[in-house]
N, C-alpha and C positions, 0 to 999 in steps of 0.2 A: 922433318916434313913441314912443310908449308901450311900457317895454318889454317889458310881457306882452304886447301886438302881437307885437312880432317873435318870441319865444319859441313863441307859438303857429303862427308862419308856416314857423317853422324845424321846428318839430315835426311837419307838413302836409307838408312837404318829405321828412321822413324816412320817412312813412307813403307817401308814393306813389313813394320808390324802394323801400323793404319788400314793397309791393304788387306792382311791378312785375318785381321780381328772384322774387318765390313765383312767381308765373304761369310765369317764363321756366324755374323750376326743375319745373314741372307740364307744361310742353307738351315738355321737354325728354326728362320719363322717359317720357312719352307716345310719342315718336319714336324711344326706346331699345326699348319694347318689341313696334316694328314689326320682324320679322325682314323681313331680305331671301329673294326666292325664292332656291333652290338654282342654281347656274350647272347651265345646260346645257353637256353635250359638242359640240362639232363632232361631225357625220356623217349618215348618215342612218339612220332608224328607221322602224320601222313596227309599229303594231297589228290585229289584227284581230279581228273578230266570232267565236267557236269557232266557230257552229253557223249554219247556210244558212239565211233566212228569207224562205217565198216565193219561192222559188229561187236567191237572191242571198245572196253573204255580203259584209258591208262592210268594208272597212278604209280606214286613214290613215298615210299615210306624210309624212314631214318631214323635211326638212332643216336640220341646224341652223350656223350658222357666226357666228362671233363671238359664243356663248353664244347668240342669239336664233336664231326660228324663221325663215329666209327662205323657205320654200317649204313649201308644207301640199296634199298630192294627196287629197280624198277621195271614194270613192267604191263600190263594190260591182261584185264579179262574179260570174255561174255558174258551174256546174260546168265547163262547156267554158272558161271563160278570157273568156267575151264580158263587157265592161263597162256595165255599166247606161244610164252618160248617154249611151252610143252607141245605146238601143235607142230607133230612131224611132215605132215601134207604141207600145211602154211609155208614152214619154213625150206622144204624143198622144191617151194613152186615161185616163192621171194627169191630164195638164193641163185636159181636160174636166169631170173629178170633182173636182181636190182645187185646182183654180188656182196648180197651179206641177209641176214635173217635174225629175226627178234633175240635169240638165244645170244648171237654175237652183238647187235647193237645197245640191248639193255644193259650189259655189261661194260662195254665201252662208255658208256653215256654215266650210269652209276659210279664208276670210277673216277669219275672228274669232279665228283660232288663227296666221296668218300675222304676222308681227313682232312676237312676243312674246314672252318670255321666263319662265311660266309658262302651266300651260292655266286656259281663263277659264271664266267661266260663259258658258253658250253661249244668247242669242238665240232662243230658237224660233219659228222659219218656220210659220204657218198652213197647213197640209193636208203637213205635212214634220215633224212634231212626234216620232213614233218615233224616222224618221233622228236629227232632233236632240238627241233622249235617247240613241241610239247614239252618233253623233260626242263626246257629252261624254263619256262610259264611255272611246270609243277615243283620244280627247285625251288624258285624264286620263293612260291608261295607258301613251302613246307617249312622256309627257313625262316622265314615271318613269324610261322606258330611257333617256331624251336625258339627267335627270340623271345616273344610273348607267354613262352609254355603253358601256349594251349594245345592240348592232344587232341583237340576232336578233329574229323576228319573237315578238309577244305573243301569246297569245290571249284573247281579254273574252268575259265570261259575255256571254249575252243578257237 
């Protein structure tokens, strides 16, 4: 073989471990500058709505254990203490208008917060879309105290 052949094969050689090692040295700080979320505390937390709307104020409570969320309760009560997804009027007179009712959106909505270890963007549910602008305000701000592990209760603007 000709030896400017091989000099130039040897040189091709150089360029694609050159090329090969930028890339790893590019995807590398790329991965550097992903922080990690904040560890959550074990315990449990809870956020809630300040102010009653439509007679109901919402909140979210969590449990967290081994840094992640294992249990996410959401849902709204009145003044008297009564729970929204328990109201069988409410929810047969929602589900006629908006095609879904508190029993089925707090659960959908809680789910998306359930085994996680920060709060997510949250999903919104067709005819459940307020709630779900609420649950993301009260996610947000339950996961604040889970990092901080303060369990006292929050209160979120509306």
């Amino acid at each position: 073989m000709p030896d400017i052949y091989i000099r130039k094969v040897l040189n091709m050689g150089k360029l694609k471990i050159a090329a090969v090692l930028a890339a790893s040295v590019i995807m590398a700080a790329g991965c550097a500058n992903q922080q990690e979320p904040e560890a959550l505390q074990d315990g449990t937390y809870t956020a809630q709505m300040e102010e009653y709307s439509h007679g109901w104020k919402e909140y979210v409570t969590i449990i967290v254990k081994n840094g992640e969320v294992v249990s996410t309760e959401y849902n709204a009560e009145n003044a008297s203490g009564f729970i929204k997804s328990w109201d069988n009027v409410y929810m047969k007179n929602m589900k006629a208008i908006q095609n879904t009712y508190p029993n089925e959106y707090t659960r959908y909505y809680a789910a998306q917060l359930t085994g996680k270890k920060e709060a997510p963007d949250i999903d919104l549910l067709s005819g459940a879309s307020n709630s779900g602008g609420n649950f993301q305000k009260l996610s947000e701000a339950v996961v604040k105290q889970a990092i901080k592990g303060d369990s006292s209760i929050v209160g979120v603007e509306g």
